[in-house]
N, C-alpha and C positions, 0 to 999 in steps of 0.2 A: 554321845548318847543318841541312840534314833529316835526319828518320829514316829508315832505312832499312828496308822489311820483304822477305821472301822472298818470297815471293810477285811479286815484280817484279822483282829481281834475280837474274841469270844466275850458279851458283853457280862458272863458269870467269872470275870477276869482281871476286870476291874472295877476300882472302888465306884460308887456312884456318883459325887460329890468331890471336884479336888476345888484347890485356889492355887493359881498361878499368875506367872505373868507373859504378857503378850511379846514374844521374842522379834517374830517376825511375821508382817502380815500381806500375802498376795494374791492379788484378783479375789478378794472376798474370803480368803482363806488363813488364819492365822495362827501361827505355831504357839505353845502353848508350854512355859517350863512349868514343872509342878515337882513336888516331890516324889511322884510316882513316874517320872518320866518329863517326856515329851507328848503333847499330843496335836494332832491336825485338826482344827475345831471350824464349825461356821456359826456365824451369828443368827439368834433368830429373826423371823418377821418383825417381832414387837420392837425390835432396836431399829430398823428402817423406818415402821410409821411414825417411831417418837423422835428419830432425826437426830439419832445417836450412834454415834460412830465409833467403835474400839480403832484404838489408835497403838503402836506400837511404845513398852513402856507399860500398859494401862495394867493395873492387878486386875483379875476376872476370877469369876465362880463359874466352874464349866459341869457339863453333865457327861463323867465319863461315860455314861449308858447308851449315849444316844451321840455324842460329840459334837456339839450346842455351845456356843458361850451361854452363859444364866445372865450373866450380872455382873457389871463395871463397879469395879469398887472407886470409893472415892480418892481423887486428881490433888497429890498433894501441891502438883502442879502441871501448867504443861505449855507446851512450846506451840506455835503458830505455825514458824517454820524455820528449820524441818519439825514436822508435826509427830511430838512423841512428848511424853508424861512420865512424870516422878523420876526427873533426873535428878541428882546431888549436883550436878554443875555442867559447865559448858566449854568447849575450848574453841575458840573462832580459830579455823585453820585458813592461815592464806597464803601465797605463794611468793617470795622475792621477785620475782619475774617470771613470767610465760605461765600462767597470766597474771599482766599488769600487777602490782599492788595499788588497793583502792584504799585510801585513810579514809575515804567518806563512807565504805559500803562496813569497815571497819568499826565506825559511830555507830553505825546504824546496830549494827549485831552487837553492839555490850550495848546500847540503849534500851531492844530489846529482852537483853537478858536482864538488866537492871530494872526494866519495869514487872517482871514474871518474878524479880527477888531469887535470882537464881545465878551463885558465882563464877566468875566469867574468867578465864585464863586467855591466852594469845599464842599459836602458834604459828611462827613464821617457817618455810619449807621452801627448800632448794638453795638454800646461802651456795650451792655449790654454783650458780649464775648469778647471783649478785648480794653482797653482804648488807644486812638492812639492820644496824645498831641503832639507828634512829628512831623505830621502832621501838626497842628494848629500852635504850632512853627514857621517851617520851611517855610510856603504858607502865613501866614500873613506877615512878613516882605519881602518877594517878593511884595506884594502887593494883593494879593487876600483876600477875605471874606472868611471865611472858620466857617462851622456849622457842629457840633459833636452835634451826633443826637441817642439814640435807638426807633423805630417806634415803638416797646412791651412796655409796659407798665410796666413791671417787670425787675426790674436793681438788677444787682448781685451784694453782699455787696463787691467783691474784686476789683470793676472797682472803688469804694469810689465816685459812682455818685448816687445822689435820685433823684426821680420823680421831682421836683422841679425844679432843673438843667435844666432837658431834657428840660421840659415844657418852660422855659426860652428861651432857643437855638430854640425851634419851635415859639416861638414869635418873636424873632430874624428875622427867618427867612420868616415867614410870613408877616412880615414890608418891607421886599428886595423885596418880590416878587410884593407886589403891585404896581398898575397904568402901569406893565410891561406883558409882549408876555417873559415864561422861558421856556425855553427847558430842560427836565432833563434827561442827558445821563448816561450811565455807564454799563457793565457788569449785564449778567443776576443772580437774585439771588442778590442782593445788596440792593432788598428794596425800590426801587421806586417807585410801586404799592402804599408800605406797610405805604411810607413817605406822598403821597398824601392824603392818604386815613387818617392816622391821623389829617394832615395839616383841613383838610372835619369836622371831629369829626365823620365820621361814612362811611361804607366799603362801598365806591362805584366801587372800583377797585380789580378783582380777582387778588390775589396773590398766589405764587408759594412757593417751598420750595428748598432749594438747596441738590441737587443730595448727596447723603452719598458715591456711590461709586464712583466718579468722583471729586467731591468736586467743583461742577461750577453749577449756575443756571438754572433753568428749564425755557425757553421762553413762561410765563405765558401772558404777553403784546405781542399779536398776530401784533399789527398793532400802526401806531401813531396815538395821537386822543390826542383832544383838551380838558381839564377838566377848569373849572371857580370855583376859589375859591373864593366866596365872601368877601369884597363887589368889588375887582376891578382885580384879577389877576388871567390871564389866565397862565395854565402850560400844557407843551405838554410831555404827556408821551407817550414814546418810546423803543420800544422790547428790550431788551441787548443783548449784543455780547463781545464774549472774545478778540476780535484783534480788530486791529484799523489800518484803508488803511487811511495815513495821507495823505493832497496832496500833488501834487509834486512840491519840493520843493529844492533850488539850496543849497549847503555846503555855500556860501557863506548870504546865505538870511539867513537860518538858523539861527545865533548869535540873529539876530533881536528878534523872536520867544521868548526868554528867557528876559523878563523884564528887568532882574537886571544886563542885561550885558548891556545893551544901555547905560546908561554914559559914558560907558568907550571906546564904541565901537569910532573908527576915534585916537583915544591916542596911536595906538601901531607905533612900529617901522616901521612895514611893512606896508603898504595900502593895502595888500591883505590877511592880516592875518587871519589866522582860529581860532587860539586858540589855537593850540592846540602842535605843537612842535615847534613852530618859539621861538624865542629871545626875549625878551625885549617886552612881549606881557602884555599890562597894562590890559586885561581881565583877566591873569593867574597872575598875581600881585595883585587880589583882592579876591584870593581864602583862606578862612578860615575868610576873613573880611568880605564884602559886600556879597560875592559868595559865598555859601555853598560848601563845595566839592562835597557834595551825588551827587549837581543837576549840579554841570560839569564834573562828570563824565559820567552822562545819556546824557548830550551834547554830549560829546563823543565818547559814543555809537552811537548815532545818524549818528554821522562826518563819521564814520568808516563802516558804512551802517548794 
């Protein structure tokens, strides 16, 4: 469906009043679905001086008349970063290799989506350079979905995955995404272009290559923008970035953030316990059973800033 600008439409043409939502927004300018279309809107003054910002995601009241946003309707939720509103869930996209996998930058992205109360999936990309079951392991029994994915077509006989597999794991994952609003985050270079674009059956999304002399992605995804997989699920792709500004967040809230420590959390000795050098702490009594070590000890890194 096109966009629509003023500039060429007669304003005895359209309605005066739509609601939509914010698809895609650039240099100040934000596309706008509604059920009369598409349209190119800009926001007015009064959202500047009150230091409010349409973010992509946001439902808005727009002035077909004049082609104005009016009015952010309310954030049933929304993301820091990447920075977009009223998604249904999340999927952390990271890459088997090239670039690195980070289990720590990994904590960090479901900790943020677990304090926003917003459900978190895992998708690992590129098994065609290195198979990462470890992964799959370790995040299903926490409790996450987790899809081992390569976007190419061509799987190396040493990862012992065929075409077949993959194919599977994107139906998989194609079943999660319907009737839902996913946002899919992760570092540049990981393939998120490259996952929609399969997810499609066909390139609607420029893709990038990762850097040889740096070893981290090129920011091929300039901007967030809303893609519609048929027949029911929207996914928002968005630019990647190496680091992650988690929110702020108390040592004590923290424990919450990690799933598989909530049983146990109120059973220690102390009421103010952290985990982490007290006594008789039934959080550090469930480590190597319930608790993985790897992921408290990225707790506490966390604890220790």
């Amino acid at each position: 469906m096109g966009e629509r600008t003023y500039a060429s439409v007669k304003p005895s043409t359209l309605v005066d009043r739509l609601i939509g939502r914010i698809i895609k927004g650039v240099a100040g300018q934000y596309t706008v679905d509604t059920a009369e279309g598409r349209y190119v809107c800009s926001a007015r003054g009064l959202f500047r001086k009150n230091k409010i910002s349409p973010i992509v995601g946001d439902m808005v009241k727009i002035s077909a008349e004049d082609g104005y946003l009016l009015e952010i309707l309310p954030r049933k939720n929304e993301l820091r970063r990447p920075k977009v509103a009223n998604v249904d869930q999340i999927i952390i996209v990271l890459a088997a290799a090239q670039p690195e996998l980070s289990f720590g930058l990994l904590d960090r992205y479901l900790m943020q989506a677990e304090h926003e109360i917003i459900p978190a999936a895992i998708c690992i990309n590129k098994l065609d350079l290195k198979y990462q079951e470890e992964v799959r392991d370790l995040y299903t029994k926490v409790g996450y979905p987790v899809f081992c994915v390569s976007a190419i077509t061509d799987i190396c006989d040493s990862t012992n995955l065929i075409d077949t597999e993959i194919d599977t794991e994107f139906d998989k994952m194609m079943e999660f995404l319907q009737d839902k609003t996913t946002v899919l985050a992760g570092p540049s270079g990981v393939g998120k272009s490259s996952i929609i674009n399969r997810l499609c059956g066909s390139a609607i999304l420029e893709i990038g290559e990762v850097s040889e002399k740096i070893g981290r992605g090129k920011h091929t995804t300039r901007h967030t923008e809303f893609v519609l997989l048929p027949p029911s699920a929207y996914v928002i792709d968005t630019p990647g970035f190496s680091s992650l500004d988690p929110p702020s967040i108390s040592t004590k809230e923290l424990a919450w953030l990690f799933r598989e420590f909530r049983p146990f959390l109120g059973e220690c000795k102390f009421k103010d316990c952290l985990h982490y050098k007290e006594q008789d702490c039934a959080v550090k009594g469930e480590i190597g059973n319930v608790i993985d070590k790897r992921r408290y000890e990225r707790y506490i890194d966390m604890i220790r800033g």
